[in-house]
C-alpha positions as a printed NumPy array, in Angstrom:
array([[181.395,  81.584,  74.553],
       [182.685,  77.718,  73.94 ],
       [179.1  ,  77.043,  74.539],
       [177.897,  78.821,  72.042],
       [180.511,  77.919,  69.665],
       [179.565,  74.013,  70.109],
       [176.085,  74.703,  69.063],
       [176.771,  76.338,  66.354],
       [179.403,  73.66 ,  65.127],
       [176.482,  71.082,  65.754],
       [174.095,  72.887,  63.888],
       [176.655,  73.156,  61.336],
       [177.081,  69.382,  61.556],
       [173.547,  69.022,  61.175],
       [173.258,  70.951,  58.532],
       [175.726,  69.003,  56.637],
       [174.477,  65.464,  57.299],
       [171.057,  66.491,  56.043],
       [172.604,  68.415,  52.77 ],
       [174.552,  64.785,  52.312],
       [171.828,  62.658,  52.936],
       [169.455,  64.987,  50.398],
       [172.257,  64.857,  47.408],
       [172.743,  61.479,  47.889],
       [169.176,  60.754,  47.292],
       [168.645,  63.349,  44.195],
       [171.7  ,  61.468,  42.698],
       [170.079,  58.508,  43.271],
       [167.141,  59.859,  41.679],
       [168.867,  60.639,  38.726],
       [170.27 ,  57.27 ,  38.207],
       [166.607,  56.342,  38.005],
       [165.496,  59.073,  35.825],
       [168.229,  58.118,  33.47 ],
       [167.663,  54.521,  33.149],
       [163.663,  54.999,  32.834],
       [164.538,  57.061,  29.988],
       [166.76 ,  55.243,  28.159],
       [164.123,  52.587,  28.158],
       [162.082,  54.676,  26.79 ],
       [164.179,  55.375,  24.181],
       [165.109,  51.864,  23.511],
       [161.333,  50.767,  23.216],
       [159.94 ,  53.913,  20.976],
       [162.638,  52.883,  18.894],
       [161.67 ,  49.8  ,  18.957],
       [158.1  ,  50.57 ,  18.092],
       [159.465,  52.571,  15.098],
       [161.124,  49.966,  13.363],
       [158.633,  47.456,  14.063],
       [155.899,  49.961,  12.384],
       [158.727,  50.493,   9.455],
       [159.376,  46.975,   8.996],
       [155.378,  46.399,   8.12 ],
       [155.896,  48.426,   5.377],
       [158.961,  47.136,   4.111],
       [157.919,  43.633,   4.743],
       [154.064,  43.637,   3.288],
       [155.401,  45.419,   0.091],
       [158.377,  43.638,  -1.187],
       [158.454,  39.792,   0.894],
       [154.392,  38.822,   0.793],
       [154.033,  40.742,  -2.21 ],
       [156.299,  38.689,  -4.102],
       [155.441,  35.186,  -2.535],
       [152.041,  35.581,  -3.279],
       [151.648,  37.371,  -6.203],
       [149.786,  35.127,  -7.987],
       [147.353,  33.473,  -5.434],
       [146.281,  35.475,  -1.808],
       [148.725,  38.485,  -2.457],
       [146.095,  40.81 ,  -0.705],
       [145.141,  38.47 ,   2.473],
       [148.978,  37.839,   2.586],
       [149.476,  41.697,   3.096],
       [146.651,  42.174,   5.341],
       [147.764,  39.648,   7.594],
       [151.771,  40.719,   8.359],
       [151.201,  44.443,   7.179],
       [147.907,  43.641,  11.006],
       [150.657,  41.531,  12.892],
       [153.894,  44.419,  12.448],
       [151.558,  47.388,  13.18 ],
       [149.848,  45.59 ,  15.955],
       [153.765,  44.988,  17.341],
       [154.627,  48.537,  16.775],
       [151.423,  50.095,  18.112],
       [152.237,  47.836,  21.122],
       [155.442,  48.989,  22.223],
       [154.459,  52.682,  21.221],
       [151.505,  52.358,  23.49 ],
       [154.03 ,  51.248,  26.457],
       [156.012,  53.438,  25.757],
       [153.187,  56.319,  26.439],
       [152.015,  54.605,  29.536],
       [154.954,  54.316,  31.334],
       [155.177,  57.795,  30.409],
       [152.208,  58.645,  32.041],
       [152.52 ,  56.277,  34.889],
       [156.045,  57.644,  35.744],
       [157.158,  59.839,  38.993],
       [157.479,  62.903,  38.505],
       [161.911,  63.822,  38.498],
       [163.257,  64.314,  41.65 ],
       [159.547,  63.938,  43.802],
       [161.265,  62.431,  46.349],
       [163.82 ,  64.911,  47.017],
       [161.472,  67.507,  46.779],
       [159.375,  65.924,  49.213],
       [162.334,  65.877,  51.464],
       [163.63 ,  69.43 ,  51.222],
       [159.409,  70.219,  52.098],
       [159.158,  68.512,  54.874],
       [163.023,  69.678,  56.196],
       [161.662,  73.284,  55.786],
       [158.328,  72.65 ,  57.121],
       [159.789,  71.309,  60.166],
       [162.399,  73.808,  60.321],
       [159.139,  76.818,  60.495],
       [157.261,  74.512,  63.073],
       [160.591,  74.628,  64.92 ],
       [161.003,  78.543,  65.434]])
């Protein structure tokens, strides 16, 4: 009966150091997720206010300084270089969305190929 009782504590064991090693990497994964976002975040906002300040900046600055003389290249030009900045970082923004893993893959690659050795197994 102690036999049986020590294989079934090192299964147990097993069990365990596999269930830590998978949660340590999904947290780890997370971490990951999180930061990719907030980059995200930090460049679409970016983008935003780089698109917002073409407006704001091709109205009132350019508009005024050149009011009398090139007031409509003037615009053109900053109103092309802001939106050209914006449209940048937006662009980025939507391929590293694109280009990103999907959440978690890794994990879930893990936990497959645990249970798909675990069926080859019995």
């Amino acid at each position: 009966m102690t036999a049986i009782g020590d294989a079934l504590r090192a299964i147990g064991g097993t069990l365990a150091d596999i269930a830590s090693v998978r949660l340590a990497l999904a947290s780890v994964e997370l971490a990951e997720e999180i930061e990719r976002r907030k980059r995200q975040v930090v460049l679409g906002a970016l983008g935003l206010l780089l698109l917002y300040t073409a407006l704001l900046l091709a109205t009132s600055f350019v508009a005024a300084l050149f009011w009398d003389t090139h007031r409509l290249t003037a615009l053109a030009a900053l109103a092309f270089v802001h939106f050209t900045c914006g449209a940048g970082a937006l662009a980025l923004v939507a391929s590293r969305a694109r280009s990103a893993p999907a959440p978690f893959a890794a994990s879930r690659d893990e936990l497959a190929h645990d249970i798909a050795a675990w069926r080859a197994s019995r």
